[in-house]
C-alpha positions in Angstrom: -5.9 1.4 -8.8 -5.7 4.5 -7.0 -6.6 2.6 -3.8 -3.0 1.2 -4.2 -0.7 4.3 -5.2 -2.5 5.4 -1.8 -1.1 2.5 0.0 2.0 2.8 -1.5 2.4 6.9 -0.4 1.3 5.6 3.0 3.8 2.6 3.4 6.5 4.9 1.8 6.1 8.0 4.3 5.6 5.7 7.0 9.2 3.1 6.0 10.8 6.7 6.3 9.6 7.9 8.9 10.8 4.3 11.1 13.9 3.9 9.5 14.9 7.3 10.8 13.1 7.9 14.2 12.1 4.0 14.9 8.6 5.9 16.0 5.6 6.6 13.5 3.3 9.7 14.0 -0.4 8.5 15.4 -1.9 11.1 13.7 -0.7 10.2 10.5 -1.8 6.8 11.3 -5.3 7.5 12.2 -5.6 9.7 9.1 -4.1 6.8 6.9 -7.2 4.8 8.6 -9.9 7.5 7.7 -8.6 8.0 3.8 -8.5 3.7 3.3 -12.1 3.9 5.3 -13.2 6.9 2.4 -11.3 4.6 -0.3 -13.5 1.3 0.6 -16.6 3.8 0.6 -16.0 5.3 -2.7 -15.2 2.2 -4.3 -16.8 -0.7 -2.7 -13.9 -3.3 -4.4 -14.2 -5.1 -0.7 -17.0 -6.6 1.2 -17.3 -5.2 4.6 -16.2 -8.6 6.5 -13.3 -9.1 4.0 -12.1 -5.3 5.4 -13.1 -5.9 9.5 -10.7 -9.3 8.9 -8.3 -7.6 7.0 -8.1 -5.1 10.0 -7.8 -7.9 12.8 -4.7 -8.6 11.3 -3.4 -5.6 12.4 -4.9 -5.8 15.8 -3.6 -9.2 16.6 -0.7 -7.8 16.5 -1.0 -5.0 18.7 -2.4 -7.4 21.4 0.9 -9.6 20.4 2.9 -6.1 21.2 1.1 -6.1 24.5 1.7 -9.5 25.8 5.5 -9.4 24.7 6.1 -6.0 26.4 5.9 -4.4 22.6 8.8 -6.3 21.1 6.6 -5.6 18.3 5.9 -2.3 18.1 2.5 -0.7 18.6 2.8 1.5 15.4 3.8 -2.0 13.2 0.4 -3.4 14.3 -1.6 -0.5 13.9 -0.1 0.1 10.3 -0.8 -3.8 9.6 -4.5 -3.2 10.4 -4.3 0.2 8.1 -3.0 -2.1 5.8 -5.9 -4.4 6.1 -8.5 -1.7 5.6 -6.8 -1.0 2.2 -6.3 -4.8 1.0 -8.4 -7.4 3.2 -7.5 -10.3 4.8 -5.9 -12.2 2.7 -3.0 -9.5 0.4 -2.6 -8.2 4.4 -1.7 -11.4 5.0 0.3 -12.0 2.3 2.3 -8.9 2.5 2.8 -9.6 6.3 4.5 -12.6 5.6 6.9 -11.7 2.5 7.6 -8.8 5.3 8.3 -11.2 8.2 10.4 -12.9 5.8 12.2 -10.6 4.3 13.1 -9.0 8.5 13.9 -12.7 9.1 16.7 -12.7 6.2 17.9 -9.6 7.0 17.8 -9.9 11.0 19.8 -13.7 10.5 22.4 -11.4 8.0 23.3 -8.9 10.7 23.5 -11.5 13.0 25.9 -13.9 11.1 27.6 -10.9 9.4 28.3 -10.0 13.7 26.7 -6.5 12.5 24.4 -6.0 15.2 23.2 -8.4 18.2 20.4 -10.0 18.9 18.7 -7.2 21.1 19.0 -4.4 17.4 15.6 -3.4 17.1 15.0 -3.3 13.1 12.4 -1.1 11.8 9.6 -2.8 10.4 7.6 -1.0 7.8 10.5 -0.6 5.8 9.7 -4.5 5.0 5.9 -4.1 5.1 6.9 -1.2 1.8 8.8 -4.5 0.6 6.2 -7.0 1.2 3.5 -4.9 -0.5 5.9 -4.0 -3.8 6.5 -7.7 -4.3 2.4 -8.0 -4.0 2.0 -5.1 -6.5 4.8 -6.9 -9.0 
């Protein structure tokens, strides 16, 4: 249980922090990786494989950032993989895509609503916050 207000502090700090800068501290970031690391060591709820896959996530989609010139964002796939050390494979998976979703509603809004163009870069971990409070309900 305390594994997941964690995660929530962490997603919460870090959907601020993009919706107002669009840029999310590496520091916090690594620290975020270190506390879920101490987390998984203290409580042993995952087995190790379920938390290296669970990670992989997150770094599929930093090499996805690399090959599309990081039209997604480096932090987004290094938060994902965070993520994964918290949950595993599969709830990083599942919040991933209730978050893709959720961007994909928005982003087709603001585009048929003539809001924003195509090119508006949307912060992301807003909707990963989303994603993992739809998980939690």
């Amino acid at each position: 249980m305390i594994q997941k207000i964690i995660l929530l502090a962490i997603l919460a700090v870090f959907a601020y922090q993009d919706w107002k800068t669009q840029k999310i501290s590496v520091y916090l970031l690594l620290a975020s990786g270190i506390m879920g690391l101490f987390c998984h060591l203290c409580s042993r709820q995952l087995a190790m494989g379920e938390l290296l896959l669970g990670a992989t996530v997150g770094i599929a989609m930093l090499g996805i950032g690399f090959l599309t010139r990081e039209k997604i964002g480096y932090g987004d796939g290094a938060l994902v993989a965070v993520c994964g050390i918290f949950l595993g494979f599969t709830e990083n998976i599942e919040m991933l895509c209730i978050a893709l979703i959720l961007l994909e509603l928005t982003a087709l809004f603001l585009i048929v609503a003539r809001k924003k163009g195509r090119r508006y870069r949307i912060p992301f971990c807003p909707f990963l916050l989303a994603g993992y409070l739809v998980i939690l309900l």
